[in-house]
N, C-alpha and C positions, 0 to 999 in steps of 0.2 A: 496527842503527843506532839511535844515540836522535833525540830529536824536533830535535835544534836541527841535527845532519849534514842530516836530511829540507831541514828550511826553507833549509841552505847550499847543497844541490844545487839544488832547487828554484830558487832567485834567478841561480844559473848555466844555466838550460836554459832560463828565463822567454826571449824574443827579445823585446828593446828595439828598436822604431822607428827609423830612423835617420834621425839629425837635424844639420841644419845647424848648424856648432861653435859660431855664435853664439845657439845655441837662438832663433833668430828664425822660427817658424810659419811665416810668408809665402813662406818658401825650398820647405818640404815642398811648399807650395799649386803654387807656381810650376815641383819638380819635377815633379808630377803632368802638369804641361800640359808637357813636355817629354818624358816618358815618353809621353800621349797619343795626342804626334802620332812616338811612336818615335826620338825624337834624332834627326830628322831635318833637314837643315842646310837643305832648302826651307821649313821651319817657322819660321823663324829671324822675318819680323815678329809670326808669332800669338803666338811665345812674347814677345817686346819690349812687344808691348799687353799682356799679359796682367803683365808686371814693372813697365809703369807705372802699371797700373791697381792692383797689391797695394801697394806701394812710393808711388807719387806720380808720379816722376821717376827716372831712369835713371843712376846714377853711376857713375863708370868702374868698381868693384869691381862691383859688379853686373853692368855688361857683361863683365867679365872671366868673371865666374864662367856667364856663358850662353856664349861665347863657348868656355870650356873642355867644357861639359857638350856642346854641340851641336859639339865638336871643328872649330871654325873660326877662322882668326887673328882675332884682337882686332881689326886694321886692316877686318873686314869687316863685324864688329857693331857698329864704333863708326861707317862709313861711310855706314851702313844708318840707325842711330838719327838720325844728325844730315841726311840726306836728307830725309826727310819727316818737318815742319814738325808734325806730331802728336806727336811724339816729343821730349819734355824733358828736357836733361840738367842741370836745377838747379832745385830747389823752387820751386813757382809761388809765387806771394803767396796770400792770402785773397780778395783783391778782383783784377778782372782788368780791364786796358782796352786795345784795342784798337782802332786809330785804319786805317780804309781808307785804304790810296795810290791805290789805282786811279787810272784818268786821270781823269774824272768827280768824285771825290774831291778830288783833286789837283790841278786847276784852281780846285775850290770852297773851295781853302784848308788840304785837310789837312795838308800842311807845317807852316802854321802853328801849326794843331791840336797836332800832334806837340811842334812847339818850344814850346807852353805846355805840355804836361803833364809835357815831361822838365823844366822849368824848376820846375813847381808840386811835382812829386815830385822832384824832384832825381836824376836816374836817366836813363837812355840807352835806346831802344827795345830790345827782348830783354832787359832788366835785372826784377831784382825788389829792391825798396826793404830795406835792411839789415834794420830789423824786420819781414821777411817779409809787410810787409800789401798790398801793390802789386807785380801785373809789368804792365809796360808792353809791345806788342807792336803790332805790325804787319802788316796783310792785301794782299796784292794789291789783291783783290778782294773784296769782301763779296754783291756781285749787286743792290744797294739804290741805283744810280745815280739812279733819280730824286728820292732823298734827300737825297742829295750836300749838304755831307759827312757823312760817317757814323760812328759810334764804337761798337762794343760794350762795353757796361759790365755785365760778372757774365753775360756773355748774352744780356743784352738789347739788340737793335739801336735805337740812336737818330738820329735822322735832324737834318739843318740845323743840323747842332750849331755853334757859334761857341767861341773860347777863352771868352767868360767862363759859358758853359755847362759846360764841360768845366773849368774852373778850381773851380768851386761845386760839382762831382759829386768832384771829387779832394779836394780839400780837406776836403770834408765826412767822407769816408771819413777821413783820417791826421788830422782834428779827432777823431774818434768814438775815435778809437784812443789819442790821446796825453790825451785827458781821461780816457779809463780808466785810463790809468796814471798818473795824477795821484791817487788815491783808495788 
């Protein structure tokens, strides 16, 4: 055999990784924890955290594709994702705000909270703003009743908030955004 047969053999007996057709990393990462815990179909939310945590957000092909690997219909991964309220099936924004309904809330005005920031963002509660820099969303409860009302913004819980509170925190975010893209 000459040297170039060697190196032909060689490239066929080499064993290549197997990887998801979209050569997307994140798939391999996300087999690993489905291999973990054995395909097994009681694993089904470790492995949904674990696809929204590599991913972002959970899209129907994604649940298809856990759905098929953990051999469960599609009607039960997507039942499961959209159950609890952790689980996102569409790109969060950048910025995030979250308005309490609770009763305590809700008495203190968060309705109307709600209706100024779908009106200042132009967006509907569970929405995120076309240029991705805002989702609007909504809590039961936050636990912050002597606050009342409450908004979390990026995380951080803010208390007694009034619309023109929560108008100057919105605005300032989709200001900071549209003067960068002004340059």
């Amino acid at each position: 055999m000459d040297s170039q047969t060697v190196n032909t053999k060689d490239q066929y007996t080499k064993s290549t990784p197997k990887q998801h057709p979209s050569g997307d990393k994140r798939f391999k990462i996300l087999d690993a924890t489905m291999k973990r815990h054995q395909y097994q179909q009681d694993a089904l939310i470790e492995v949904l955290h674990k696809a929204q945590e590599l991913f972002g957000y959970l899209e129907n092909d994604l649940l298809h594709y856990i759905a098929h690997n953990l051999k469960l219909p599609p009607s039960r991964v997507y039942g499961v994702a959209t159950f609890y309220h952790l689980f996102s099936l569409a790109p969060k924004g950048v910025h995030s705000c979250v308005v309490c309904t609770g009763t305590a809330c809700y008495v203190k005005g968060a309705a109307n909270l709600l209706a100024t920031v779908e009106k200042c963002a132009k967006i509907h509660a569970g929405e995120t703003t076309p240029d991705g820099e805002l989702s609007l969303l909504t809590a039961r409860c936050l636990g912050a009743c002597g606050i009342a009302p409450a908004v979390v913004f990026d995380g951080t819980v803010c208390g007694h908030q009034t619309p023109e509170l929560v108008t100057e925190k919105i605005e300032g975010w989709l200001k900071s955004v549209n003067s960068d893209q002004d340059y």
